[in-house]
PDB file of N, H, CA, C and O in Angstrom:
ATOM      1  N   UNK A   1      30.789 -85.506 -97.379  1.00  0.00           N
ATOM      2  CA  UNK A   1      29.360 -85.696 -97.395  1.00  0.00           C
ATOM      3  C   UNK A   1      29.068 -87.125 -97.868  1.00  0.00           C
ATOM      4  O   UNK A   1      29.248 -87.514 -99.022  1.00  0.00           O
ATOM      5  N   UNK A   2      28.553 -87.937 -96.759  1.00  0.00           N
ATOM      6  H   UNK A   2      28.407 -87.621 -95.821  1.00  0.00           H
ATOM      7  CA  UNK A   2      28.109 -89.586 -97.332  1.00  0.00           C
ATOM      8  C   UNK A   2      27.367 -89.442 -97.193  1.00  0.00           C
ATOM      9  O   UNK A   2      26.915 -88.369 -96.795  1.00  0.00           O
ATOM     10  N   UNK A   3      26.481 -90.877 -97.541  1.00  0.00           N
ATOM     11  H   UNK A   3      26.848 -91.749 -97.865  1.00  0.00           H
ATOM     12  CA  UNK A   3      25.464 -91.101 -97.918  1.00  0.00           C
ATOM     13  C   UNK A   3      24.726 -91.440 -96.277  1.00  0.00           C
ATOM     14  O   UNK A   3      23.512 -91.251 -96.201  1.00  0.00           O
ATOM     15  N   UNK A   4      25.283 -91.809 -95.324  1.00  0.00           N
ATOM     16  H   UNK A   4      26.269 -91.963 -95.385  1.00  0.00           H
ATOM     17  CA  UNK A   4      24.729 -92.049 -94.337  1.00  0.00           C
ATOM     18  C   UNK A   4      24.150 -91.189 -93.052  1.00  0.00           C
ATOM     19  O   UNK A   4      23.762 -91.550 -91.941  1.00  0.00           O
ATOM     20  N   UNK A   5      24.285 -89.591 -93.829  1.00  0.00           N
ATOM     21  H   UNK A   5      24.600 -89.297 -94.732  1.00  0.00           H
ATOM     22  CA  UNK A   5      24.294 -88.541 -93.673  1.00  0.00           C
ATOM     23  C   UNK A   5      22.914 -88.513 -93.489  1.00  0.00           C
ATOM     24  O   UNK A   5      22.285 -88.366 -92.442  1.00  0.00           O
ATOM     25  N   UNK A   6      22.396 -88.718 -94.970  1.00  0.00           N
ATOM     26  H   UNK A   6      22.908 -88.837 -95.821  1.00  0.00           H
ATOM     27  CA  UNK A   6      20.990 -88.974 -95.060  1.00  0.00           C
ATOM     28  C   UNK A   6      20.032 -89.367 -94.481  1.00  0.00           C
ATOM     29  O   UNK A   6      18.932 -88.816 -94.429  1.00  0.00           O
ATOM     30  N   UNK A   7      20.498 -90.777 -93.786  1.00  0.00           N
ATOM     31  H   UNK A   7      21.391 -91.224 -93.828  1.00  0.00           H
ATOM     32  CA  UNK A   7      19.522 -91.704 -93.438  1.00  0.00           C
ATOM     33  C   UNK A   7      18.802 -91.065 -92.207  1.00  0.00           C
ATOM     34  O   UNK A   7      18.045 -91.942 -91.789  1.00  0.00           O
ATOM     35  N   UNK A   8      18.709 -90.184 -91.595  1.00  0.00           N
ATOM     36  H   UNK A   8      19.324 -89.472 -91.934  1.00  0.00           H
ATOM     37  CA  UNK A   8      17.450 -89.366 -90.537  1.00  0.00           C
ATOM     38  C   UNK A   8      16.328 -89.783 -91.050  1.00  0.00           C
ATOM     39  O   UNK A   8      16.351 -90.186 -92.212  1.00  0.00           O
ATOM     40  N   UNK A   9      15.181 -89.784 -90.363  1.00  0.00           N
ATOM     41  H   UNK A   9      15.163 -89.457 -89.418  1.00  0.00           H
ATOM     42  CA  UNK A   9      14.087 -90.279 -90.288  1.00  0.00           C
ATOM     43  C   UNK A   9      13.167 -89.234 -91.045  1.00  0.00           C
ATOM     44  O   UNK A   9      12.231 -89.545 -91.781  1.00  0.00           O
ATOM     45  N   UNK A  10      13.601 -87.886 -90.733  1.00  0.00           N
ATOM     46  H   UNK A  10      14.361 -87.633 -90.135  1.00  0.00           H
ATOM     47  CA  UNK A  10      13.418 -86.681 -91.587  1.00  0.00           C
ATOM     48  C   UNK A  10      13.513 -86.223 -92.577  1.00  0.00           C
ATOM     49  O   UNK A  10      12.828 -85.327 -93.070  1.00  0.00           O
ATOM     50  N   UNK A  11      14.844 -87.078 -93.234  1.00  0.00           N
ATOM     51  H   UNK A  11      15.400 -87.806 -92.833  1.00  0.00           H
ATOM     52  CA  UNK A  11      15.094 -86.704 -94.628  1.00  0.00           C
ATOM     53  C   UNK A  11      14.499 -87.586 -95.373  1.00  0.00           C
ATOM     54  O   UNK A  11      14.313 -87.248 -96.542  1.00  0.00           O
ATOM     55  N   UNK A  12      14.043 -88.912 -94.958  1.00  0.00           N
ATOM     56  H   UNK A  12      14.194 -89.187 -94.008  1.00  0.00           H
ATOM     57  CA  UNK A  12      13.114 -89.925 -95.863  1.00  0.00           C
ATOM     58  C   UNK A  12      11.938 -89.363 -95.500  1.00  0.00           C
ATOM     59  O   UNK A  12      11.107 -89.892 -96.238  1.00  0.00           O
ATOM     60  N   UNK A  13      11.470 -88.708 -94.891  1.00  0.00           N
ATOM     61  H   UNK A  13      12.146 -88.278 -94.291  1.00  0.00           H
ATOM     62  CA  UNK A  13      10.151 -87.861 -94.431  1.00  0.00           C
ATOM     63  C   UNK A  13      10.024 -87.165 -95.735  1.00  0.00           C
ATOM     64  O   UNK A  13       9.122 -87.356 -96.550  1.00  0.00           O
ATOM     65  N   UNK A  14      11.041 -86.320 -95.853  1.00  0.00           N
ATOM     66  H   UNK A  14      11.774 -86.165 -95.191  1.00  0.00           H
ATOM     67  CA  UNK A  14      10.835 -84.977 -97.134  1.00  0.00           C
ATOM     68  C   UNK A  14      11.300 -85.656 -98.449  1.00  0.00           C
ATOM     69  O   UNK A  14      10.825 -85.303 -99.529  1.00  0.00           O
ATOM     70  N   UNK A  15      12.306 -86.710 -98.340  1.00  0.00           N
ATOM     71  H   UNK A  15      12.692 -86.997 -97.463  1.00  0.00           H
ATOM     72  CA  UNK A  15      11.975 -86.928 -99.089  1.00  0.00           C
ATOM     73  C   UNK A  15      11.119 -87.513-100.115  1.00  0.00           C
ATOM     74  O   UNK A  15      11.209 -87.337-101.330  1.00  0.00           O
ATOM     75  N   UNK A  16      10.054 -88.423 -99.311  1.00  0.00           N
ATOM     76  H   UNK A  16       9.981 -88.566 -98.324  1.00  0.00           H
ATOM     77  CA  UNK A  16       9.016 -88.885 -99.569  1.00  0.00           C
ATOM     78  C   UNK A  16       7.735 -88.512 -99.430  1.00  0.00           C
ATOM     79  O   UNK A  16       6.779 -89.285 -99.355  1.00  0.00           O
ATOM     80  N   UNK A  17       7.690 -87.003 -99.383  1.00  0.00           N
ATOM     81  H   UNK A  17       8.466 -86.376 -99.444  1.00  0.00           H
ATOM     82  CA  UNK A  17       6.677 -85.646 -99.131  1.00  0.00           C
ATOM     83  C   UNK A  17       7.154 -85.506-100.727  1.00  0.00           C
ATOM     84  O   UNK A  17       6.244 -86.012-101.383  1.00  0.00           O
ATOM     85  N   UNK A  18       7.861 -85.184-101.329  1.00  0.00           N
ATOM     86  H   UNK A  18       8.600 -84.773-100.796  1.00  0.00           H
ATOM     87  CA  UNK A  18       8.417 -84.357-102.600  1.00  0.00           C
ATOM     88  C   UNK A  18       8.345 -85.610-103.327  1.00  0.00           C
ATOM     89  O   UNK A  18       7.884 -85.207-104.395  1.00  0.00           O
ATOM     90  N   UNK A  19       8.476 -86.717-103.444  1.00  0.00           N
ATOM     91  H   UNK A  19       8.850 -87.045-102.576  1.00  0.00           H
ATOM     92  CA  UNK A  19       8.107 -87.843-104.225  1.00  0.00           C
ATOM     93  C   UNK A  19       6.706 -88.298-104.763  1.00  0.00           C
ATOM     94  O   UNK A  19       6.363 -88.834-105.816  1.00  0.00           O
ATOM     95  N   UNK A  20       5.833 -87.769-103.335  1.00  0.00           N
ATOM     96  H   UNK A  20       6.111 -87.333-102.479  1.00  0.00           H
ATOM     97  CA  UNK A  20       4.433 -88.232-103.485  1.00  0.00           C
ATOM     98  C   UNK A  20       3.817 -86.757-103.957  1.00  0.00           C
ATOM     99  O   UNK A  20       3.247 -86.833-105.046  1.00  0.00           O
ATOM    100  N   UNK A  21       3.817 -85.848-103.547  1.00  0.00           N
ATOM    101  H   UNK A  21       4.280 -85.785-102.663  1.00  0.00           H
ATOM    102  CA  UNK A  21       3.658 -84.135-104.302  1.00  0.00           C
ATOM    103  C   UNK A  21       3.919 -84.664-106.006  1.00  0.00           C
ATOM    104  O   UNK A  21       2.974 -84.966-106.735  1.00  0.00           O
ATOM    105  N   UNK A  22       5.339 -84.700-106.442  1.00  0.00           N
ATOM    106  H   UNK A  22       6.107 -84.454-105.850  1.00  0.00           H
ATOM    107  CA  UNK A  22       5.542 -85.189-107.382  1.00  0.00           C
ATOM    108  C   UNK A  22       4.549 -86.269-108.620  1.00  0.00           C
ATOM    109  O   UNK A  22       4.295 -86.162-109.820  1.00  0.00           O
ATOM    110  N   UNK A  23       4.273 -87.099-107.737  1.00  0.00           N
ATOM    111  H   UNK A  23       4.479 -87.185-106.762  1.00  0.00           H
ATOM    112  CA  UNK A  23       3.560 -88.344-108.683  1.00  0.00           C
ATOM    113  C   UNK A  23       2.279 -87.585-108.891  1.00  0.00           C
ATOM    114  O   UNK A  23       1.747 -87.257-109.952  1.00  0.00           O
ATOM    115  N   UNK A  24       1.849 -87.351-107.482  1.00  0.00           N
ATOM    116  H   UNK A  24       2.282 -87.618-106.621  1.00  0.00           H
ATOM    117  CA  UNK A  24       0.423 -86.203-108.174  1.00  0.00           C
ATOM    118  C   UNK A  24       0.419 -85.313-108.916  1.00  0.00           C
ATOM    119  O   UNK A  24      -0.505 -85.304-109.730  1.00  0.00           O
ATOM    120  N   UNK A  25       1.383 -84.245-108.961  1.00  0.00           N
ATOM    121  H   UNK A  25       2.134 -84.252-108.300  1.00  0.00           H
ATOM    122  CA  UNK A  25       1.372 -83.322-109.930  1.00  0.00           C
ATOM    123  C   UNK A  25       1.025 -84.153-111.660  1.00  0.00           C
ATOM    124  O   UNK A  25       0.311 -83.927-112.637  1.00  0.00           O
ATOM    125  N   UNK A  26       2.043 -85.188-111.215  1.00  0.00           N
ATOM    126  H   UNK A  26       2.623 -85.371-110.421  1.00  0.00           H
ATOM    127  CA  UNK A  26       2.000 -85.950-112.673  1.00  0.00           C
ATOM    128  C   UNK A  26       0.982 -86.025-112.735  1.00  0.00           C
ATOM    129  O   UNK A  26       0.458 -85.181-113.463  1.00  0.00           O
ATOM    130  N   UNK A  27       0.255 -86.814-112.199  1.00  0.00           N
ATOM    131  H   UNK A  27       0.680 -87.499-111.607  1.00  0.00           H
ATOM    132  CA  UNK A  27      -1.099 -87.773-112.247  1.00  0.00           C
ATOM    133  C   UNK A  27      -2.187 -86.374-112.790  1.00  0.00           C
ATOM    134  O   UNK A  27      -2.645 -86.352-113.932  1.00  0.00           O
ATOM    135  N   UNK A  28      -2.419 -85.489-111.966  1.00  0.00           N
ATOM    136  H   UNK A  28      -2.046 -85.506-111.038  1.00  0.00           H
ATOM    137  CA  UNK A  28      -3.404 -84.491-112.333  1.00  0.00           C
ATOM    138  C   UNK A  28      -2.726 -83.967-113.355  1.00  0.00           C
ATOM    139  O   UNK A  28      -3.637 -83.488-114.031  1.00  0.00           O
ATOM    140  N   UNK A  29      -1.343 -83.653-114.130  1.00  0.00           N
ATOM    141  H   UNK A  29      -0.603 -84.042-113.580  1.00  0.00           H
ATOM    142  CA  UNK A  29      -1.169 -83.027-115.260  1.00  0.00           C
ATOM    143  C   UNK A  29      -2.037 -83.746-115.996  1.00  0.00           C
ATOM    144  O   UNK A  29      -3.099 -83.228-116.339  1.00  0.00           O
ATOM    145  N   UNK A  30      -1.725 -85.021-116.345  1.00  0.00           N
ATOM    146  H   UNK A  30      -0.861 -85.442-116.066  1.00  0.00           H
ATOM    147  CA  UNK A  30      -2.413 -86.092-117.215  1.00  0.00           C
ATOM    148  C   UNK A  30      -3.721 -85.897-117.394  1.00  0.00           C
ATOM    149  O   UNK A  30      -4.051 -85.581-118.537  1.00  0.00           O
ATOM    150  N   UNK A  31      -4.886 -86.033-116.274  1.00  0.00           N
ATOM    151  H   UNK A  31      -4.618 -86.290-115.345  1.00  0.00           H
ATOM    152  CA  UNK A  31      -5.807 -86.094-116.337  1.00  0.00           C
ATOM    153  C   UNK A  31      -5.894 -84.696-116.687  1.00  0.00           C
ATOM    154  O   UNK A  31      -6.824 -84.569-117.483  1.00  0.00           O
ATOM    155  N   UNK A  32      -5.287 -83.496-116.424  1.00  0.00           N
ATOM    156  H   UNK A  32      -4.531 -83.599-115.778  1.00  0.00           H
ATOM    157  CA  UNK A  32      -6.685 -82.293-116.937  1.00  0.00           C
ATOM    158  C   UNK A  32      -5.925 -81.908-118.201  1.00  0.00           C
ATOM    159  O   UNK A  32      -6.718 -81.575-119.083  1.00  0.00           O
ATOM    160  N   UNK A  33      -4.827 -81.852-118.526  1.00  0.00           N
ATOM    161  H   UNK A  33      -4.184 -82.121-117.810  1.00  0.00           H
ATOM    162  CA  UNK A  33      -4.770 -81.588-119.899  1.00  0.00           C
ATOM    163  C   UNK A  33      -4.147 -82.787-120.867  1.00  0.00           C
ATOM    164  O   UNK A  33      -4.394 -82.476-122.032  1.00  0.00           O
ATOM    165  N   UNK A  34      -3.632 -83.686-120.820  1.00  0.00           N
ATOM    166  H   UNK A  34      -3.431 -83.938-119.873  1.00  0.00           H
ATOM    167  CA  UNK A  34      -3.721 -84.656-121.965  1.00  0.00           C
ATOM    168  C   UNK A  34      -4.324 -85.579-122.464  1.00  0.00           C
ATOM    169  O   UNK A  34      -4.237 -86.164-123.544  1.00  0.00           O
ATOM    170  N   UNK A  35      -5.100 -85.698-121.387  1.00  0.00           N
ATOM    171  H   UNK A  35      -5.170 -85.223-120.510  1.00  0.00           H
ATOM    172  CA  UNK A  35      -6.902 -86.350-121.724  1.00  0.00           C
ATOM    173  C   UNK A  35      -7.318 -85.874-122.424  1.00  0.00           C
ATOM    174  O   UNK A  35      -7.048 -86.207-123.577  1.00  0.00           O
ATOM    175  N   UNK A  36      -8.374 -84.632-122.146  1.00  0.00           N
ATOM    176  H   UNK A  36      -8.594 -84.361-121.209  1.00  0.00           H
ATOM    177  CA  UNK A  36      -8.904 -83.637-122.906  1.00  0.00           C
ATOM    178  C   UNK A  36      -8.138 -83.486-123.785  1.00  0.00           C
ATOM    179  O   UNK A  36      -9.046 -82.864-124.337  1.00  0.00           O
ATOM    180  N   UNK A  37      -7.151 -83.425-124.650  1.00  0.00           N
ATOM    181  H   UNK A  37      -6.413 -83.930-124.202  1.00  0.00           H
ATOM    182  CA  UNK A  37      -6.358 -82.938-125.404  1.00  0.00           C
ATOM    183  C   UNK A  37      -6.699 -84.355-126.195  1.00  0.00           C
ATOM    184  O   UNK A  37      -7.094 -84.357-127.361  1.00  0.00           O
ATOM    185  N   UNK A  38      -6.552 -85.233-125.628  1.00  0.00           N
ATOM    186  H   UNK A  38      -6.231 -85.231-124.680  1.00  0.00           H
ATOM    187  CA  UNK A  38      -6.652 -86.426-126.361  1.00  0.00           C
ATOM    188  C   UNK A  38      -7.881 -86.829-127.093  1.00  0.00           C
ATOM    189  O   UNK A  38      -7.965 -87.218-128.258  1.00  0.00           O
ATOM    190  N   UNK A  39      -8.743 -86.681-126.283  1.00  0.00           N
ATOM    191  H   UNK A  39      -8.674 -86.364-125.336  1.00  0.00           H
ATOM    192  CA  UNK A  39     -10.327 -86.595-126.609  1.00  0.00           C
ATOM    193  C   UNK A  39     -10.496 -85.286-127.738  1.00  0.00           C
ATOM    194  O   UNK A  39     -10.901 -85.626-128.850  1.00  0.00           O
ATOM    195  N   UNK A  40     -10.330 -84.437-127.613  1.00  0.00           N
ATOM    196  H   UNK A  40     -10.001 -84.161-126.710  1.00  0.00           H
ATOM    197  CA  UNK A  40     -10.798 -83.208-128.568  1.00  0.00           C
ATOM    198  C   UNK A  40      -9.987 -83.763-129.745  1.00  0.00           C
ATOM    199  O   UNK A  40     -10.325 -84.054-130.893  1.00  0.00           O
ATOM    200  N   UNK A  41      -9.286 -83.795-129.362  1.00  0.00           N
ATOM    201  H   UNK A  41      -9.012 -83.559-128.430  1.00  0.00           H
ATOM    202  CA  UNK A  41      -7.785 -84.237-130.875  1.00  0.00           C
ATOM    203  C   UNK A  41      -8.315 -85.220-132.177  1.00  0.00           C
ATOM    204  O   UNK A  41      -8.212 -85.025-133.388  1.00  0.00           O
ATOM    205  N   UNK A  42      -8.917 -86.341-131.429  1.00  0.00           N
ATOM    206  H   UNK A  42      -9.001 -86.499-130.445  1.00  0.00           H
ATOM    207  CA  UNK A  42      -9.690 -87.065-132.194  1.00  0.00           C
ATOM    208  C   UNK A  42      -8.899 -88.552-131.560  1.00  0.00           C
ATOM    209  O   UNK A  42      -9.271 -89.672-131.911  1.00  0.00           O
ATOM    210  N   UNK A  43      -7.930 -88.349-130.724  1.00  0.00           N
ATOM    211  H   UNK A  43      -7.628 -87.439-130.439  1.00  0.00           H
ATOM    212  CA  UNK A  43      -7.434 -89.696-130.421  1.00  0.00           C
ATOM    213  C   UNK A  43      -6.460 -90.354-131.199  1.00  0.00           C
ATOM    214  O   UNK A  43      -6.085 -91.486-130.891  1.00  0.00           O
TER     215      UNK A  43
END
């Protein structure tokens, strides 16, 4: 199994579907609970 296995046009497809899913999840964790958390907390 190499690495050049990979390189399909498909697998940088998914994998850059699951990268960008990813950053958002982050992004909206942040904003709805460690904001608020931050703000109520006192900062």
């Amino acid at each position: 199994m190499n690495r050049s296995q990979f390189s399909h046009p498909a697998f940088r497809t998914a994998a850059g579907t699951l990268a960008g899913y990813g950053l958002l999840l982050l992004v909206l964790t942040v904003l709805l609970f460690l904001v608020p958390y931050a703000i109520f907390a006192g900062f």
